[in-house]
Biopython code that builds the backbone (N, CA, C, O; Angstrom):
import numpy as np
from Bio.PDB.StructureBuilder import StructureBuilder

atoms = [
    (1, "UNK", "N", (0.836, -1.171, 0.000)),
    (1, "UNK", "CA", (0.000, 0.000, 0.000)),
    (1, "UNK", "C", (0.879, 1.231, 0.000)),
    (1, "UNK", "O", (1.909, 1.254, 0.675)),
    (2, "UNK", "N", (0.444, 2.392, -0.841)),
    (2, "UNK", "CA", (1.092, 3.309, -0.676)),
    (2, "UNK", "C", (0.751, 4.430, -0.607)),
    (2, "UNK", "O", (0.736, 4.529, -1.834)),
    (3, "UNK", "N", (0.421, 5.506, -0.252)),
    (3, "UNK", "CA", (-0.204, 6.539, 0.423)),
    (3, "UNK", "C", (0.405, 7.673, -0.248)),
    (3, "UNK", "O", (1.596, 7.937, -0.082)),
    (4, "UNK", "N", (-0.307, 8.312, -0.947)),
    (4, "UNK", "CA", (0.272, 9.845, -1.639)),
    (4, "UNK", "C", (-0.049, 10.984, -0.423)),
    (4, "UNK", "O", (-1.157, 11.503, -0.285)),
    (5, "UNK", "N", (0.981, 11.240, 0.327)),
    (5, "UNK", "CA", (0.859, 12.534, 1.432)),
    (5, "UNK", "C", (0.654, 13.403, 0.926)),
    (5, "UNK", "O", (0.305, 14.114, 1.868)),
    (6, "UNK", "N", (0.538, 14.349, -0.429)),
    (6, "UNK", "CA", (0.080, 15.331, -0.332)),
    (6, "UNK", "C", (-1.508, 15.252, -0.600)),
    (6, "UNK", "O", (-2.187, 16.273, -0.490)),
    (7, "UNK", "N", (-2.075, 14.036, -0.947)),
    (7, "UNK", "CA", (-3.661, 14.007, -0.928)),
    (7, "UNK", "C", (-4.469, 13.701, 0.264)),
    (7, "UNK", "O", (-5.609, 14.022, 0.599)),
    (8, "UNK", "N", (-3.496, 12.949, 0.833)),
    (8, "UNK", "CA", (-4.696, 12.009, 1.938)),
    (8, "UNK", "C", (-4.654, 12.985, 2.814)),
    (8, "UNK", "O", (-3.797, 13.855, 2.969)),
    (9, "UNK", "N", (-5.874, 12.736, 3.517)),
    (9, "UNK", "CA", (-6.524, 13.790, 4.435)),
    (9, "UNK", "C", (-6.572, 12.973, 5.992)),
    (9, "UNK", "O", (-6.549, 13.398, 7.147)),
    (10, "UNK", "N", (-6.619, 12.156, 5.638)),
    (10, "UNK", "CA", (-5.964, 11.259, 7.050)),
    (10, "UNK", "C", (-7.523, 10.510, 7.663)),
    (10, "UNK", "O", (-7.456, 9.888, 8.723)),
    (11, "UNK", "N", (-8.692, 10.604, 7.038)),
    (11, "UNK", "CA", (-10.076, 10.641, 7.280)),
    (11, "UNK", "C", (-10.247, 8.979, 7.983)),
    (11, "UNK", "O", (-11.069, 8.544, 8.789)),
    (12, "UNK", "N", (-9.459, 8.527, 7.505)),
    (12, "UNK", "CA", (-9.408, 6.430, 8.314)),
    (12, "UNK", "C", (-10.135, 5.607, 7.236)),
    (12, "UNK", "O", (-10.097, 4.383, 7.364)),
    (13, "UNK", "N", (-10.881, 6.207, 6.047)),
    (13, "UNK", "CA", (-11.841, 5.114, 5.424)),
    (13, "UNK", "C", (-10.729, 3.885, 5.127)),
    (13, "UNK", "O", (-10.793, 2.735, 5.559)),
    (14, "UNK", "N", (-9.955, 4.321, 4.482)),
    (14, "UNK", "CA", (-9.023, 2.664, 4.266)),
    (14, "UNK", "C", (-8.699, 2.380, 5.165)),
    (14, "UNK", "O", (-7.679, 1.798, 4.796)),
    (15, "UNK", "N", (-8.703, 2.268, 6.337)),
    (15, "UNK", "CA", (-8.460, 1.770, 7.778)),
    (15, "UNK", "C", (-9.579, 1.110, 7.895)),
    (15, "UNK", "O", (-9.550, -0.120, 7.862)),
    (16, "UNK", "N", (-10.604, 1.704, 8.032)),
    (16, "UNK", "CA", (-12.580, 0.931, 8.395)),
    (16, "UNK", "C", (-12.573, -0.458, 7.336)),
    (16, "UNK", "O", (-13.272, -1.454, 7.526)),
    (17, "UNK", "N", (-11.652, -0.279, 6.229)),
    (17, "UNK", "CA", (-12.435, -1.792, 5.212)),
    (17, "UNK", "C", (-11.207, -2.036, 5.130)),
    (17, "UNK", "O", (-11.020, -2.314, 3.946)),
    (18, "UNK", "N", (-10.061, -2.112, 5.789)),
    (18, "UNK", "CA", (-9.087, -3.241, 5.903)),
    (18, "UNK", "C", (-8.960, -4.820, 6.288)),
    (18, "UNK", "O", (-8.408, -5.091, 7.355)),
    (19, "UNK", "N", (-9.430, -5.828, 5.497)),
    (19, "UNK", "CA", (-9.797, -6.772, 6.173)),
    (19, "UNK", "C", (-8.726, -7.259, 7.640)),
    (19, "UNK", "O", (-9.227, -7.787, 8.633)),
    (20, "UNK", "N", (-7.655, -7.049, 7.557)),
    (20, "UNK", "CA", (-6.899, -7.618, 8.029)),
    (20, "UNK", "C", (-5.858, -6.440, 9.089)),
    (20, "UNK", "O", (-4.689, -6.461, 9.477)),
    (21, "UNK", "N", (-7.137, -5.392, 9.276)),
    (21, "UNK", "CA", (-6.890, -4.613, 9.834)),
    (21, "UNK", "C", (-4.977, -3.798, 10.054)),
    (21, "UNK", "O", (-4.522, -3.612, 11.183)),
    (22, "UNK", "N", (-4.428, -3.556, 9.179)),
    (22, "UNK", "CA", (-3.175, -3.235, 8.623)),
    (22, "UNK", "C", (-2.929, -1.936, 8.996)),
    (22, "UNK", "O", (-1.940, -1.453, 9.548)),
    (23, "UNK", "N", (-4.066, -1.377, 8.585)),
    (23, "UNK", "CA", (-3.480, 0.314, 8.556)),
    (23, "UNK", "C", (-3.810, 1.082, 9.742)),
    (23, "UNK", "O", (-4.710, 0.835, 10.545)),
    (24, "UNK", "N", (-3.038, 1.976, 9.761)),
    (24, "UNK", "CA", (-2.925, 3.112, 11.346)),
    (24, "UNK", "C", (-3.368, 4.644, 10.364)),
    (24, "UNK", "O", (-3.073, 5.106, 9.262)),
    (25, "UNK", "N", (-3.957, 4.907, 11.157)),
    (25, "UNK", "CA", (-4.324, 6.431, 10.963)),
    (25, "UNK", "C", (-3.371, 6.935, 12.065)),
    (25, "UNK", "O", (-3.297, 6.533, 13.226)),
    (26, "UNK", "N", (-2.390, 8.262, 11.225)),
    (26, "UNK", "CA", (-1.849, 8.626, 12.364)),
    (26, "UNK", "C", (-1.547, 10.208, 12.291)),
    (26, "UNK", "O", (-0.919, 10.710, 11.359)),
    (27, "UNK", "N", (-1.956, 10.782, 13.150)),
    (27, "UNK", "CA", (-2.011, 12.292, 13.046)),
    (27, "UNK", "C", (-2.732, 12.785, 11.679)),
    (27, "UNK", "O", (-3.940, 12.942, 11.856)),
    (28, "UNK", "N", (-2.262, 13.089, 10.264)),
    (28, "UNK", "CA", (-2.784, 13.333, 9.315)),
    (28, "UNK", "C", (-2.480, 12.793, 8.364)),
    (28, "UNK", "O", (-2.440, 13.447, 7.323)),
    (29, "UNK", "N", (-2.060, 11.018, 8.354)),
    (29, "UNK", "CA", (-1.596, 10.223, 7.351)),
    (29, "UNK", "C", (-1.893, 9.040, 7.803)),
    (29, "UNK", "O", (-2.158, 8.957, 9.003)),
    (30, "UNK", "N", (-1.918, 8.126, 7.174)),
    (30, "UNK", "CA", (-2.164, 7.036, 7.137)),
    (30, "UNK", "C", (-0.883, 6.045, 6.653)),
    (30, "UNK", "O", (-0.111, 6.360, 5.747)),
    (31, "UNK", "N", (-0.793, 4.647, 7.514)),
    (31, "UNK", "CA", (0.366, 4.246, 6.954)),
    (31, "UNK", "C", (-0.076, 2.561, 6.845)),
    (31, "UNK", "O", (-1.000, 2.133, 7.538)),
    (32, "UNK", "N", (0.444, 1.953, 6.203)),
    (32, "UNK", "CA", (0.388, 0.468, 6.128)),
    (32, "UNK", "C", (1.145, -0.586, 7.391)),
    (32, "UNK", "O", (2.171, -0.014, 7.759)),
    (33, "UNK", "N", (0.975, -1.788, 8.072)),
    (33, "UNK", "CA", (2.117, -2.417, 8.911)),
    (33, "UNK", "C", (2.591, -3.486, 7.773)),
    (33, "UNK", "O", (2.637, -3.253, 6.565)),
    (34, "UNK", "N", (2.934, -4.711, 8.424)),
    (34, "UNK", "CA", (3.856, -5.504, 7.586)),
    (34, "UNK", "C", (2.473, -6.996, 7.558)),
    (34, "UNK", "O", (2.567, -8.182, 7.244)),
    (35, "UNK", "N", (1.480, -6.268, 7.979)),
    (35, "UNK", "CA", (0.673, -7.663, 7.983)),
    (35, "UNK", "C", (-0.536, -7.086, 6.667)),
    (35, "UNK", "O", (-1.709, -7.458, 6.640)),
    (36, "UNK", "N", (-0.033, -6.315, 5.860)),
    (36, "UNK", "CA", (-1.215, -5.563, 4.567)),
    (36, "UNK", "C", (-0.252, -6.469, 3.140)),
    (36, "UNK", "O", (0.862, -6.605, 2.634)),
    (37, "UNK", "N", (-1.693, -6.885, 3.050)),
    (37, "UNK", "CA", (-1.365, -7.967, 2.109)),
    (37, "UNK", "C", (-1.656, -7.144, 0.665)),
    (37, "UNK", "O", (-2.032, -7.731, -0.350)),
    (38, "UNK", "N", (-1.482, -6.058, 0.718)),
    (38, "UNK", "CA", (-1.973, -5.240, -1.186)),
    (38, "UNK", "C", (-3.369, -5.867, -1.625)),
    (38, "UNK", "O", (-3.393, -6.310, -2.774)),
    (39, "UNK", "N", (-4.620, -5.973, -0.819)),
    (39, "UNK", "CA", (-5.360, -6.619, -1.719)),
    (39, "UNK", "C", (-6.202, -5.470, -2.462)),
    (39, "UNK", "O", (-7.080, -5.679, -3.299)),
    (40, "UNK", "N", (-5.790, -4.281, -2.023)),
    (40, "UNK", "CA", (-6.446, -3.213, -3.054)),
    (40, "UNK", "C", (-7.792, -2.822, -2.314)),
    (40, "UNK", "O", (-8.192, -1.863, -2.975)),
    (41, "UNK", "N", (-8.678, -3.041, -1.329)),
    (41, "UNK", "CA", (-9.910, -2.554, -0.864)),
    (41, "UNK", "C", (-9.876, -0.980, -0.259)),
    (41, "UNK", "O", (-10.855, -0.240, -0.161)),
    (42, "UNK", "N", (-8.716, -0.719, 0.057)),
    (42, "UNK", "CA", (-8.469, 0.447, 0.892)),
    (42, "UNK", "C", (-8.330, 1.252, -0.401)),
    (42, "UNK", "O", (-8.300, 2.460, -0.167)),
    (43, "UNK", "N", (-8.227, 0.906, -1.820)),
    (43, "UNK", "CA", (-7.825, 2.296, -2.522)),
    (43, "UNK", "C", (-9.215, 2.652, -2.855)),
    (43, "UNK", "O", (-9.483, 3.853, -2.891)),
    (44, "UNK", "N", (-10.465, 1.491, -3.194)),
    (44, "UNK", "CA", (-11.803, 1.960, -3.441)),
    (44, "UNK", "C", (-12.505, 2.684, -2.193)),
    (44, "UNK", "O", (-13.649, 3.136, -2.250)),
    (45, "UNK", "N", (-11.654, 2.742, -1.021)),
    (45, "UNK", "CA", (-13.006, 3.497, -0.020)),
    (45, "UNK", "C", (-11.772, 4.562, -0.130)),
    (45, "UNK", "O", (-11.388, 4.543, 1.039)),
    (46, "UNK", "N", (-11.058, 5.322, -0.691)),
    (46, "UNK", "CA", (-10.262, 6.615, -0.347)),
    (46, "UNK", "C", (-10.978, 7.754, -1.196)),
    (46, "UNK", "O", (-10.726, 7.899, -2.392)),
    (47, "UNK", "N", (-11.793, 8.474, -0.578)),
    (47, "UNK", "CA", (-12.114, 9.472, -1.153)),
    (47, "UNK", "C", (-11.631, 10.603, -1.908)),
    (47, "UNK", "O", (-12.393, 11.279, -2.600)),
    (48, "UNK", "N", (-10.494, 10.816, -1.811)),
    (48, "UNK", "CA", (-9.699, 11.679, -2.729)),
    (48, "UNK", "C", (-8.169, 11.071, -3.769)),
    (48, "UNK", "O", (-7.230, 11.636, -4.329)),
    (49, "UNK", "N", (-8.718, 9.347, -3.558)),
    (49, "UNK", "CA", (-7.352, 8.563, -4.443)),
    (49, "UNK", "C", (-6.073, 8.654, -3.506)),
    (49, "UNK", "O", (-5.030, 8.443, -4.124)),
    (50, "UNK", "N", (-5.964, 8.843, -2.552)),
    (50, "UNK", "CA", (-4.504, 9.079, -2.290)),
    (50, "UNK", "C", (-4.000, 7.549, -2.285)),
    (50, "UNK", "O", (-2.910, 7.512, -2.855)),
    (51, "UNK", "N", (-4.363, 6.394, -1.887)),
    (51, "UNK", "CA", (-3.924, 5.214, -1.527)),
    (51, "UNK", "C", (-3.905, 4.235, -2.990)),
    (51, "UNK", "O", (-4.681, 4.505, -3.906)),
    (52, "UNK", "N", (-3.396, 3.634, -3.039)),
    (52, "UNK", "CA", (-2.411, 2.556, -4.186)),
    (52, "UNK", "C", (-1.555, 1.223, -3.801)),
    (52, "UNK", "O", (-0.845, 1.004, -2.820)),
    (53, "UNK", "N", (-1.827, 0.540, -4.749)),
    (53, "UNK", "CA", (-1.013, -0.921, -4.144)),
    (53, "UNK", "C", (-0.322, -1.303, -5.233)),
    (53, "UNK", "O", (-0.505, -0.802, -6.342)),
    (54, "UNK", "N", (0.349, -2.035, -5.035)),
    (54, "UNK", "CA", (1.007, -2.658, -6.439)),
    (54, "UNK", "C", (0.937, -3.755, -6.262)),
    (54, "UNK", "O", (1.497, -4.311, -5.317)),
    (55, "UNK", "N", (0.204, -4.364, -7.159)),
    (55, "UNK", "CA", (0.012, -5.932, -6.843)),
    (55, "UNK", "C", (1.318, -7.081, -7.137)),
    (55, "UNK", "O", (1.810, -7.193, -8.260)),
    (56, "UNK", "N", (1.756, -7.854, -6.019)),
    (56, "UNK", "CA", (2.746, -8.729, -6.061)),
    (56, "UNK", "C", (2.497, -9.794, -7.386)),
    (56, "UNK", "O", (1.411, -10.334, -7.596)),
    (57, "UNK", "N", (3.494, -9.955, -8.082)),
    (57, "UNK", "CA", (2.949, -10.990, -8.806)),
    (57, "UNK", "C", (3.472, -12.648, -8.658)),
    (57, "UNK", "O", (2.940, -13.526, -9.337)),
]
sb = StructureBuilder()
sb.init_structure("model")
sb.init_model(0)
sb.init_chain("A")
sb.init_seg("    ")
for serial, (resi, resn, name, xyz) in enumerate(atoms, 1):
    if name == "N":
        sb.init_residue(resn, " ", resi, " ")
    sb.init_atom(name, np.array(xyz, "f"), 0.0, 1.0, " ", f" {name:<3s}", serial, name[0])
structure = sb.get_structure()
């Protein structure tokens, strides 16, 4: 997962539909841990696009 800081607003939606609960909202960013598997759900609930994955192949 990767997080464009100058968009994200820090709001938590990709945090709320993380299945595997990964991401931290923190102060005004958001960051991934080492247990976010890229499955991509967190970039459809980001309201302004900031979040991205690159899928492992």
């Amino acid at each position: 997962m990767n997080v464009d800081s100058k968009l994200c607003i820090g709001c938590g939606a990709c945090a709320s539909v993380c299945p595997v609960n990964a991401i931290e909202v923190a102060d005004t960013y958001v960051r991934a841990d080492k247990n976010c598997t890229n499955c991509g759900i967190c970039t459809k609930s980001c309201p302004v696009g900031a979040v991205t994955v690159e899928r492992k192949l």
